[in-house]
Backbone as a chain_set.jsonl record, in Angstrom:
{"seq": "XXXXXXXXXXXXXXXXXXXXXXXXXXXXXXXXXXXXXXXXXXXXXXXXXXXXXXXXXXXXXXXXXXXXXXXXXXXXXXXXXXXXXXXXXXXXXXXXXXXXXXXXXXXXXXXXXXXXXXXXXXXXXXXXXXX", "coords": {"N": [[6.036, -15.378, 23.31], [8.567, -13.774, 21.123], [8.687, -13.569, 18.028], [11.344, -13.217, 16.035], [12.018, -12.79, 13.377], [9.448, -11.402, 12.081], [9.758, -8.924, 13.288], [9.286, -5.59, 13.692], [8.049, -5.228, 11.184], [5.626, -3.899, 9.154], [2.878, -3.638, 9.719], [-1.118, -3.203, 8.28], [-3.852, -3.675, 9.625], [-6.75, -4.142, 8.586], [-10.222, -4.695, 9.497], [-13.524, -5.003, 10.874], [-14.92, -5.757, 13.19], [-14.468, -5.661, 16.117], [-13.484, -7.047, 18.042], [-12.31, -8.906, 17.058], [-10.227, -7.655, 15.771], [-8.712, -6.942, 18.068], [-8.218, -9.32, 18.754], [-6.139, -9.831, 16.552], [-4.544, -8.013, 16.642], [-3.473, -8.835, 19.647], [-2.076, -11.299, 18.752], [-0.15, -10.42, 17.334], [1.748, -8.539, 18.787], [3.331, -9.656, 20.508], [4.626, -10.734, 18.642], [6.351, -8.329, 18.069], [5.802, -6.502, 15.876], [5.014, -3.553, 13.705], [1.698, -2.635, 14.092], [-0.892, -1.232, 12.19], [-4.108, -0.183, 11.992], [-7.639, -0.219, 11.092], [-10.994, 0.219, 10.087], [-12.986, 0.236, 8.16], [-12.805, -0.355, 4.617], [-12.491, 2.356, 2.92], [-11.267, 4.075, 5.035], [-8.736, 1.668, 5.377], [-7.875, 2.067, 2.847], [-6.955, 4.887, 2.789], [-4.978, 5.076, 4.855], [-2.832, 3.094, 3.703], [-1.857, 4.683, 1.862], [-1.205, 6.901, 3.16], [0.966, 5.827, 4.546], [3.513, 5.019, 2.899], [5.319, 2.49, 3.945], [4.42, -0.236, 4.316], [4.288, -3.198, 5.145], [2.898, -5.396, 4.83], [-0.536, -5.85, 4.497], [-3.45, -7.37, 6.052], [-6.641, -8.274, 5.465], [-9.861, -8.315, 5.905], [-12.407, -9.447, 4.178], [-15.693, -9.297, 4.467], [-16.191, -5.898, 4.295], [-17.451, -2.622, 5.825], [-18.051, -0.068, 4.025], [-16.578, 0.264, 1.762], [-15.813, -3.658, 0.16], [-13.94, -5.795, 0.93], [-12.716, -7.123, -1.91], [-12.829, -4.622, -3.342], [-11.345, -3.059, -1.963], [-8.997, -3.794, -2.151], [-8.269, -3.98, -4.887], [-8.311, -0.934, -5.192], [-5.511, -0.782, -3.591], [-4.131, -1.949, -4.676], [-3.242, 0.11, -7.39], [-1.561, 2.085, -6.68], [0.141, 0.657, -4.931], [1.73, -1.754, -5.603], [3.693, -3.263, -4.801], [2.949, -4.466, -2.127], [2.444, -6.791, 0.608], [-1.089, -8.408, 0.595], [-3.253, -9.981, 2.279], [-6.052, -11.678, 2.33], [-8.762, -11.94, 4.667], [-10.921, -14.566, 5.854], [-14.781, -15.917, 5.846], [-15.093, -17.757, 4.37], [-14.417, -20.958, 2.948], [-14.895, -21.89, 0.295], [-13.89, -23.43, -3.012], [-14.34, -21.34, -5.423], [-14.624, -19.116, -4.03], [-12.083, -18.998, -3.213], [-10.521, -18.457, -5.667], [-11.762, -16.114, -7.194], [-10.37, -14.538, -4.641], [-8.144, -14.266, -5.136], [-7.82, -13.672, -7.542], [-8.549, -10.689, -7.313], [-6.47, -9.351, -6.265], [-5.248, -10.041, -3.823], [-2.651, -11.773, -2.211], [-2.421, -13.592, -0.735], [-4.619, -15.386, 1.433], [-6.231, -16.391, 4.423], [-8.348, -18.37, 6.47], [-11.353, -17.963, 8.483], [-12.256, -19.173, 11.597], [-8.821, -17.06, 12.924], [-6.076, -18.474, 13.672], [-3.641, -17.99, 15.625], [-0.487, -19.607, 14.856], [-0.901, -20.178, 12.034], [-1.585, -17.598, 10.948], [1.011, -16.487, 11.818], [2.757, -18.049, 10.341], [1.79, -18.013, 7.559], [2.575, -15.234, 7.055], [5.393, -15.018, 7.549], [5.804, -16.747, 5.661], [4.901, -15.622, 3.254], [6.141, -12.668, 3.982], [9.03, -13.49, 3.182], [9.196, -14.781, 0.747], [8.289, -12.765, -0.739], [10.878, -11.116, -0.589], [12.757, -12.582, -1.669], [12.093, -12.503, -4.421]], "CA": [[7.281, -15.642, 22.632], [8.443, -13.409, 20.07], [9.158, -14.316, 16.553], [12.325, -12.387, 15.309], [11.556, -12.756, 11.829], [8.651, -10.474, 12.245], [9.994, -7.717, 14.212], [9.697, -4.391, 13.13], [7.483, -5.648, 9.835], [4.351, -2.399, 9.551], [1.013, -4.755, 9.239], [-2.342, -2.728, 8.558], [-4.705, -5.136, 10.007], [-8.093, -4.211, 8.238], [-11.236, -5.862, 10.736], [-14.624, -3.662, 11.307], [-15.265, -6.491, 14.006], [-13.547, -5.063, 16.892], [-12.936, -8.146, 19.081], [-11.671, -9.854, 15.705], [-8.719, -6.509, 15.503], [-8.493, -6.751, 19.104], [-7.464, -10.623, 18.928], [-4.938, -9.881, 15.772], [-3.343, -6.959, 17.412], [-2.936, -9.186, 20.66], [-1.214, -12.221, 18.306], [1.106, -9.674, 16.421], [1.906, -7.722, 19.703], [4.196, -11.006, 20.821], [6.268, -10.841, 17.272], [6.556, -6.995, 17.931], [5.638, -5.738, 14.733], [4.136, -2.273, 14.16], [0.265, -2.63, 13.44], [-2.194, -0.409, 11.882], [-5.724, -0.781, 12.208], [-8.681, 0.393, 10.202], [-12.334, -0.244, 10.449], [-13.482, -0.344, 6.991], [-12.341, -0.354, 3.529], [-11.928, 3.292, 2.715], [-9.799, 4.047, 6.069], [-7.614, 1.208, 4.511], [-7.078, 3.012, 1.131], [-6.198, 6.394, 3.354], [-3.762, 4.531, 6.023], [-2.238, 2.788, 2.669], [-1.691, 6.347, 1.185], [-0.139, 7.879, 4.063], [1.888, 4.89, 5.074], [4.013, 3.684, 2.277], [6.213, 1.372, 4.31], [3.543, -0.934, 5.3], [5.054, -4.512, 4.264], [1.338, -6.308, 4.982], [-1.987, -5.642, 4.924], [-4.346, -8.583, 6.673], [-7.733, -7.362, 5.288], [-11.454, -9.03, 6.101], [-13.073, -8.95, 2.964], [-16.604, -8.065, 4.297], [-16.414, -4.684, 5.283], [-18.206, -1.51, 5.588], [-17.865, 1.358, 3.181], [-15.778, -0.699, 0.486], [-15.617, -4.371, 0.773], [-12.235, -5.714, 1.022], [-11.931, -6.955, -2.851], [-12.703, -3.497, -3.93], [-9.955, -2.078, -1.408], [-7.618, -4.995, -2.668], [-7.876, -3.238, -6.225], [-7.946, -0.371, -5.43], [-4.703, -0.182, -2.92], [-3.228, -2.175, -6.039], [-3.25, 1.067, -7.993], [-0.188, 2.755, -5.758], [1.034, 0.229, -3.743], [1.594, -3.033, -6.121], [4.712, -4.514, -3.702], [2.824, -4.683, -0.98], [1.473, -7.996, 0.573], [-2.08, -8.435, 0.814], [-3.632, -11.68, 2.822], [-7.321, -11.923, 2.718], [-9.343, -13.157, 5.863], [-12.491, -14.766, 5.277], [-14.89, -16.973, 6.543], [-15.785, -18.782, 3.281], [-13.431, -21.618, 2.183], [-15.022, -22.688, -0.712], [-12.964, -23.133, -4.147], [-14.361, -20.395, -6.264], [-14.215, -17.873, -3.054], [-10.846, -18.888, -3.338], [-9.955, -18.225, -7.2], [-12.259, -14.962, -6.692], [-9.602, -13.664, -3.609], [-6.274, -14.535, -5.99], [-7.28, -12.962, -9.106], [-8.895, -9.476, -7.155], [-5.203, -8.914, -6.248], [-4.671, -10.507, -3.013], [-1.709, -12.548, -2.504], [-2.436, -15.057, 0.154], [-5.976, -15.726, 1.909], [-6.799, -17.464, 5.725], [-10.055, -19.405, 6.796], [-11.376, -17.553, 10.051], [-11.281, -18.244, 12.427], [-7.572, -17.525, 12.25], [-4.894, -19.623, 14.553], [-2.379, -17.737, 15.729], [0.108, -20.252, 14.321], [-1.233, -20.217, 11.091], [-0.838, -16.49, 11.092], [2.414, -15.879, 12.075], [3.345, -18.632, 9.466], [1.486, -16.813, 6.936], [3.497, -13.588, 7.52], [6.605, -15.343, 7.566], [6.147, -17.151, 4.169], [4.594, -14.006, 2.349], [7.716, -11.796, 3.82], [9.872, -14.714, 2.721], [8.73, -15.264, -0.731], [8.546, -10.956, -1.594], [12.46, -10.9, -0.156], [13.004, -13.564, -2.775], [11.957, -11.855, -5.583]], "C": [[7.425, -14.715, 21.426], [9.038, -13.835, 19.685], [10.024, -13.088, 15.531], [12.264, -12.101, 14.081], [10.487, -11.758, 11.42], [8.663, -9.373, 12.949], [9.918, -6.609, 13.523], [8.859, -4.14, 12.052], [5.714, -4.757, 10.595], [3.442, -3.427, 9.015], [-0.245, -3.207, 9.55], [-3.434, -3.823, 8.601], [-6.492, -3.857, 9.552], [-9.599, -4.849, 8.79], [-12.245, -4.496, 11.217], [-14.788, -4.691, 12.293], [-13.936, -6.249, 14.938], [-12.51, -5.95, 17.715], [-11.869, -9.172, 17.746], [-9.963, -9.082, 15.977], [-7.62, -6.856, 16.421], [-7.537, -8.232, 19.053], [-6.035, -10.619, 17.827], [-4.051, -9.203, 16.299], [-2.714, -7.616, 18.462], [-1.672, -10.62, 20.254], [0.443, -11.394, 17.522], [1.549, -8.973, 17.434], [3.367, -8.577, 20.001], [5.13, -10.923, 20.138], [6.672, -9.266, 17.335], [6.773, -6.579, 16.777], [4.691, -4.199, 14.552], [2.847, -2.625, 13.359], [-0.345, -1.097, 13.53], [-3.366, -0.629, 12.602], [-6.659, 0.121, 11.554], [-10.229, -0.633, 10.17], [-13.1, -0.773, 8.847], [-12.675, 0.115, 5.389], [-11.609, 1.198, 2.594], [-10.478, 4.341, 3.61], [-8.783, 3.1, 5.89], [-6.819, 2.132, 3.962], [-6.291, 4.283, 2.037], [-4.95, 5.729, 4.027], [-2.855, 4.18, 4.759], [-1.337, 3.861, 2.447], [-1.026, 6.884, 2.33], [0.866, 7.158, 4.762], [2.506, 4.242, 3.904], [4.738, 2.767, 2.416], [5.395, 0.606, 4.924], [3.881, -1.895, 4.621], [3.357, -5.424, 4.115], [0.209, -5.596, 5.205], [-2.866, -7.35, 5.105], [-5.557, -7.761, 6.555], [-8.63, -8.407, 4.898], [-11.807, -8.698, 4.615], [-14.641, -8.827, 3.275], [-16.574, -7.15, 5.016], [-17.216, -3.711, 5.023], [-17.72, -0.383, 4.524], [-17.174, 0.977, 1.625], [-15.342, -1.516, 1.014], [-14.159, -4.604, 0.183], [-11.531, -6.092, -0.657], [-11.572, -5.825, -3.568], [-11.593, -2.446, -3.231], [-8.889, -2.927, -1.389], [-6.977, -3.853, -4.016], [-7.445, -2.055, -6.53], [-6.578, 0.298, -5.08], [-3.71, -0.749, -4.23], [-2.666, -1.06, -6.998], [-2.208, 1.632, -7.908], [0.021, 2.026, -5.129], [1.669, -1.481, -4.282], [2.637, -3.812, -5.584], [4.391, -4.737, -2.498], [1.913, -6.11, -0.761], [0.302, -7.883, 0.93], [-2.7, -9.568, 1.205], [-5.275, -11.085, 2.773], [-7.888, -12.702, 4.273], [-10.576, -13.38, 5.423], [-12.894, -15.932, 6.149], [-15.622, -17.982, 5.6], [-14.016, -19.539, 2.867], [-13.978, -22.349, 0.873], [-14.155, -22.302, -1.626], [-13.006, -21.807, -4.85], [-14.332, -19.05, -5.642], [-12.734, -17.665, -3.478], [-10.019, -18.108, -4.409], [-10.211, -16.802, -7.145], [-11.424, -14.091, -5.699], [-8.168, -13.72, -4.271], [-6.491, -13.599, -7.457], [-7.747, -11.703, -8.671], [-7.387, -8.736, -6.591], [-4.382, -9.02, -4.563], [-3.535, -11.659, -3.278], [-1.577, -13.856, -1.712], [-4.072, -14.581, 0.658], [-5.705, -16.854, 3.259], [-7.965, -17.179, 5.995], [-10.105, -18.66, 8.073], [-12.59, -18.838, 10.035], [-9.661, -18.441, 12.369], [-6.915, -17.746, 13.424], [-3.629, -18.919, 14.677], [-1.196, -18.126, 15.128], [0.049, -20.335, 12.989], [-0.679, -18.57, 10.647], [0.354, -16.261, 10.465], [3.5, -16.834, 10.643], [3.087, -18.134, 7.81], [2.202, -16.212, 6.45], [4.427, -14.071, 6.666], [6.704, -15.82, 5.814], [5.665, -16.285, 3.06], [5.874, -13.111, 2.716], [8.701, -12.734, 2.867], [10.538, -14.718, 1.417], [8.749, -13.546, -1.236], [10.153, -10.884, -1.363], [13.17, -11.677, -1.467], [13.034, -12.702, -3.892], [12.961, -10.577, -6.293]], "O": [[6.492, -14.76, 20.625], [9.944, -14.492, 20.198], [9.571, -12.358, 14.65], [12.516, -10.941, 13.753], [10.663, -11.244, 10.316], [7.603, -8.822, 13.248], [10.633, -6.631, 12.521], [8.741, -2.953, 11.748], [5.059, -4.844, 11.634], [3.449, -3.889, 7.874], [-0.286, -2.459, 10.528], [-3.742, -4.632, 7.725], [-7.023, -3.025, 10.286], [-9.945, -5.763, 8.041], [-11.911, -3.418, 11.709], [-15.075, -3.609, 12.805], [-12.768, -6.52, 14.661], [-11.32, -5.777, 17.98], [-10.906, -9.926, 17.884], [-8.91, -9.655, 16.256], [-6.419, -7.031, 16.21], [-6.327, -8.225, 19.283], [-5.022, -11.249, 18.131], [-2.895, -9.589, 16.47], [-1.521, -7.345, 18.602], [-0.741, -10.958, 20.985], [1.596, -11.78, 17.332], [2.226, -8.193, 16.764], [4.435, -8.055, 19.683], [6.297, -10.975, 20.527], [7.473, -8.974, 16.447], [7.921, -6.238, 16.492], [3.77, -3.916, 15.318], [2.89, -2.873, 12.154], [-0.331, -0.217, 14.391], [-3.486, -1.205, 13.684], [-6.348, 1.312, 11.513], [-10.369, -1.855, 10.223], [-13.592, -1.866, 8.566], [-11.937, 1.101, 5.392], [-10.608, 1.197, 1.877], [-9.457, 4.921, 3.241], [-7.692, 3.555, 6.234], [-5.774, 2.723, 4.231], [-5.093, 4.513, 1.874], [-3.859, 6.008, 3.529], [-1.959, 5.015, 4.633], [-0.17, 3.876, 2.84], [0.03, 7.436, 2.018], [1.614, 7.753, 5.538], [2.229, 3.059, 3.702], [5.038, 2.06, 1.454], [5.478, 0.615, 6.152], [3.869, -1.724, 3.402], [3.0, -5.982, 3.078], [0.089, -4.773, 6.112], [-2.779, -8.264, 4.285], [-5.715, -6.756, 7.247], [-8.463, -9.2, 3.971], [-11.419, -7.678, 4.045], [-15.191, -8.21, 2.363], [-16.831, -7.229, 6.217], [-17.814, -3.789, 3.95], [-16.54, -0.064, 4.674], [-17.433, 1.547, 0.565], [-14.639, -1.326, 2.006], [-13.483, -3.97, -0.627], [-10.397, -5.72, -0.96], [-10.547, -5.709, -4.239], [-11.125, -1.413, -3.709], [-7.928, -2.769, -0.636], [-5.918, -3.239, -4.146], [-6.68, -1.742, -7.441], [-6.184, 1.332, -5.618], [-2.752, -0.118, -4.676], [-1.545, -1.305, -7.444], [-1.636, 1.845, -8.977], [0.284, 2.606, -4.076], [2.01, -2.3, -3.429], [2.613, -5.02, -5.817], [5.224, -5.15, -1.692], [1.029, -6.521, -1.512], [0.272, -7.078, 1.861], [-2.726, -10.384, 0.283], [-5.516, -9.978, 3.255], [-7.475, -13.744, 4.783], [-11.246, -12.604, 4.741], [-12.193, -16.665, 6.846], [-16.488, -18.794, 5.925], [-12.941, -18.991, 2.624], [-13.428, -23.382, 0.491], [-13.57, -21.224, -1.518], [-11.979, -21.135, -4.948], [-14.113, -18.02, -6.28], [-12.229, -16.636, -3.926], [-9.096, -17.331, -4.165], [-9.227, -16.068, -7.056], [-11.649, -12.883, -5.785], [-7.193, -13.154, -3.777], [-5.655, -13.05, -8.174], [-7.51, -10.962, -9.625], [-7.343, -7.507, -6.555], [-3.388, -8.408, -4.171], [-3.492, -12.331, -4.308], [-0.882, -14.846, -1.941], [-4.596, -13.54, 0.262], [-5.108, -17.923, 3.128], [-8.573, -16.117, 5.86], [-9.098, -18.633, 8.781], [-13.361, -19.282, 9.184], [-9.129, -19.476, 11.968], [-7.312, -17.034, 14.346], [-2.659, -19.176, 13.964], [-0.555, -17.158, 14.719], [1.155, -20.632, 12.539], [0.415, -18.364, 10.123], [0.713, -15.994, 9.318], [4.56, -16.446, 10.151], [3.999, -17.931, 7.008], [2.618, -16.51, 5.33], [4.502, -13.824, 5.463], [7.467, -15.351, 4.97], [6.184, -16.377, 1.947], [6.638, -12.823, 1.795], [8.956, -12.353, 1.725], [11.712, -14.684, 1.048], [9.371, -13.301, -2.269], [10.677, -10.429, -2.38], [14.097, -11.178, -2.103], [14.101, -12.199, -4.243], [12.667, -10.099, -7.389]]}, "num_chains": 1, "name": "protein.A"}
């Protein structure tokens, strides 16, 4: 089913875990949005940099080469309207506080739920349109 609301919307999906990418790319495929993809933290920052119409980034925070708060901060630098969701597989509180003040803007619990997702998206586009 696609989800009109998400059409067209450039996601760099961040995930060194291939089957992880593989499963986001196959949930965002459905809402036909254009995805990225990048393996670890410094191929972020570059894709960032040569893409400035990317409305989302969905970025693992442990990754290889720079983990994901340090390529939170640093895509912050040049790109400060863009949304940033954390994935993680820690829900504790102070993970939490720790993924809001490194300059992400939303955070999901893996494993992540399609549904959850796409709702996600929708209320991060939503809420920047607002502004």
């Amino acid at each position: 089913m696609i989800n009109e609301s998400l059409k067209g919307i450039k996601i760099l999906i961040v995930e060194d875990d291939f089957s992880s990418r593989l499963y986001l790319n196959k949930i965002l495929e459905k809402s036909e949005v254009i995805a990225l993809n990048a393996g670890d933290g410094q191929e972020a920052i570059d894709i960032a940099m040569e893409n400035p119409d990317i409305d989302v980034i969905l970025m693992d925070i442990q990754l290889p080469v720079l983990d994901g708060y340090a390529t939170a901060r640093r895509i912050r630098q040049f790109r400060e309207d863009v949304i940033i969701i954390a994935q993680t597989a820690y829900g504790l509180m102070d993970e939490k506080e720790k993924i809001l003040e490194s300059g992400f803007d939303d955070y999901m619990i893996k494993p992540i739920i399609s549904q959850v997702l796409v709702d996600k998206l929708k209320s991060n586009i939503f809420r920047k349109r607002r502004l």
